[in-house]
N, C-alpha and C positions, 0 to 999 in steps of 0.2 A: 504493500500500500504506500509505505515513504519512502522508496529506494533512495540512498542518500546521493547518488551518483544520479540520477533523477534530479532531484533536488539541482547540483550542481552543477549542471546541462543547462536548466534552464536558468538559472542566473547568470550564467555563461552569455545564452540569449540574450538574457536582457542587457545585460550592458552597452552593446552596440545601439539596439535599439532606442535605450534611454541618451547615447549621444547624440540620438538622430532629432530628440526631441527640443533640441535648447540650438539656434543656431549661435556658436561659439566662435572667437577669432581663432587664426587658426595655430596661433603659440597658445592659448588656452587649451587646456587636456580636460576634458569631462570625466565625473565628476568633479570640482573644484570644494565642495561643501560636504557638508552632512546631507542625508536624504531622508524619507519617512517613506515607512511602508504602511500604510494606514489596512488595519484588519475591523471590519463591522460588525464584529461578535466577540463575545469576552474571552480574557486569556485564558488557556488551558484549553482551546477545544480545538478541535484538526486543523481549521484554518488559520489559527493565532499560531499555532504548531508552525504548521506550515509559513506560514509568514516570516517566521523566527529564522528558521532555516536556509529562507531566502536571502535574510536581513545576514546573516553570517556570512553566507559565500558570496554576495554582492562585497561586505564589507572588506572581506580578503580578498578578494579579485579586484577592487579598485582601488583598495588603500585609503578607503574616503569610511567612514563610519553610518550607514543605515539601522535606526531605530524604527522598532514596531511601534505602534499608537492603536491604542484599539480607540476605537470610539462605537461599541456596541448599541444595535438597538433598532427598528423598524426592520427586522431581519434582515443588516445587513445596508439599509438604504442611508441610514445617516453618515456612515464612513465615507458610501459612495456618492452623496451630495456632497461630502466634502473635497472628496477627490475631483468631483466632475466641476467645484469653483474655486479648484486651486491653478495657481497659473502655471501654462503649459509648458513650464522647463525642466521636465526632466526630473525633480527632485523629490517629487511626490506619486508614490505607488500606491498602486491598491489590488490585495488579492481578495478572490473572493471566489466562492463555490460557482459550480457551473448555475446554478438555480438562480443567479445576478441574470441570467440571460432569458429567463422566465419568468420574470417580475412583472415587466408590460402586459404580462397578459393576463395575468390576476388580479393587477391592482390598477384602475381607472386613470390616478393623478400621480404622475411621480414628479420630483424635483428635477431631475435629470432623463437624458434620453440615453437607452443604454447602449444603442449603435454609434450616432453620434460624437457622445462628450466621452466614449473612451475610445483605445486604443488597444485592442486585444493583443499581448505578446507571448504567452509559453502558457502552454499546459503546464503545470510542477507537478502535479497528483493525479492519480485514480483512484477511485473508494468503489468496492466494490458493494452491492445494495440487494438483497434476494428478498422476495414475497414470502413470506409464512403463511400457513391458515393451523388449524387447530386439525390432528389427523380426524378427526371423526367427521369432520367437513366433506360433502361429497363432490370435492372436485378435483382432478389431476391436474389441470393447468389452468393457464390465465383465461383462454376461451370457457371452458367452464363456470371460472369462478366471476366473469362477466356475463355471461347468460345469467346463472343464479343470482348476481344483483339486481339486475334488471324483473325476474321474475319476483322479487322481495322489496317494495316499493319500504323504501326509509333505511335499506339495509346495505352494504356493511356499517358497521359503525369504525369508524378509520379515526385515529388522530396523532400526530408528532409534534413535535417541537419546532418543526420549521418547515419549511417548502415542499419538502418529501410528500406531504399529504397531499399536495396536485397531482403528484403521479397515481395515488392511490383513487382518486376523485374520475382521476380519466381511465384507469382499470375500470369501476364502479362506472362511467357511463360509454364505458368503448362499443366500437363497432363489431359487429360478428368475423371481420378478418381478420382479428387478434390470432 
């Protein structure tokens, strides 16, 4: 799940790219400062993890110091309205789960546009994520266990801590070619 050489690759990536962000004279070397990796969820959890990791092998790879900032809260959106009205040099990061990419479509008003005002640069991670049901449940697979919602009006009762439950919602209202 955090291969550290994963990890390392992709802050590899970013450096370049983060020079590409700031146009610099060219006796200037990017980074010149300290940076922030802004994470929108509180520390300790995979994406602070990961942020952390990033913030390490950026800081060894340029020689310039990257600190984490969480600034947790609207799963995730308050970091990224910060990120998306900070000025565009380079200095300010933001990791975030792939579900930052499936926000516009759950949620009506966002501060930011998520195409737009960012810059997509490296995968770091994969989290691998499997469906449970209870074995007594009668269904083998995801077709199944979508007919059986659909045939149970109010039912499954799904709920998580974060965005995960849109996938569970589109299980619960999918099409027969699951």
């Amino acid at each position: 799940m955090c291969d550290p050489l994963r990890i390392a690759g992709a802050a590899a990536l970013l450096v370049p790219a983060l020079a590409v962000a700031q146009p610099v004279a060219k006796s200037v070397t990017f980074p010149t400062k300290a940076g922030r990796i802004i994470v929108g969820y509180p520390p300790g959890g995979p994406t602070d993890i990961l942020g952390r990791m990033v913030a390490q092998k950026l800081s060894e790879y340029t020689g310039q110091q990257f600190i984490v900032d969480n600034r947790p809260g609207a799963a995730g959106n308050i970091g990224a309205e910060m990120v998306a009205k900070s000025p565009p040099d380079g200095y300010t990061l933001l990791t975030v789960p792939a579900t930052h990419a499936v926000t516009p479509s759950i949620q009506a008003k966002m501060p930011f546009d998520t195409l737009r005002d960012f810059s997509y640069l490296a995968l770091i991670a994969e989290a691998p994520f499997i469906l449970v049901v209870h074995p007594a449940l009668p269904v083998k697979n995801v077709r199944e266990l979508a007919t059986l919602a659909r045939a149970r009006p109010g039912w499954p009762y799904v709920g998580s801590a974060r965005r995960r439950y849109t996938c569970a919602q589109r299980v619960a209202h999918a099409q027969p070619a699951l």
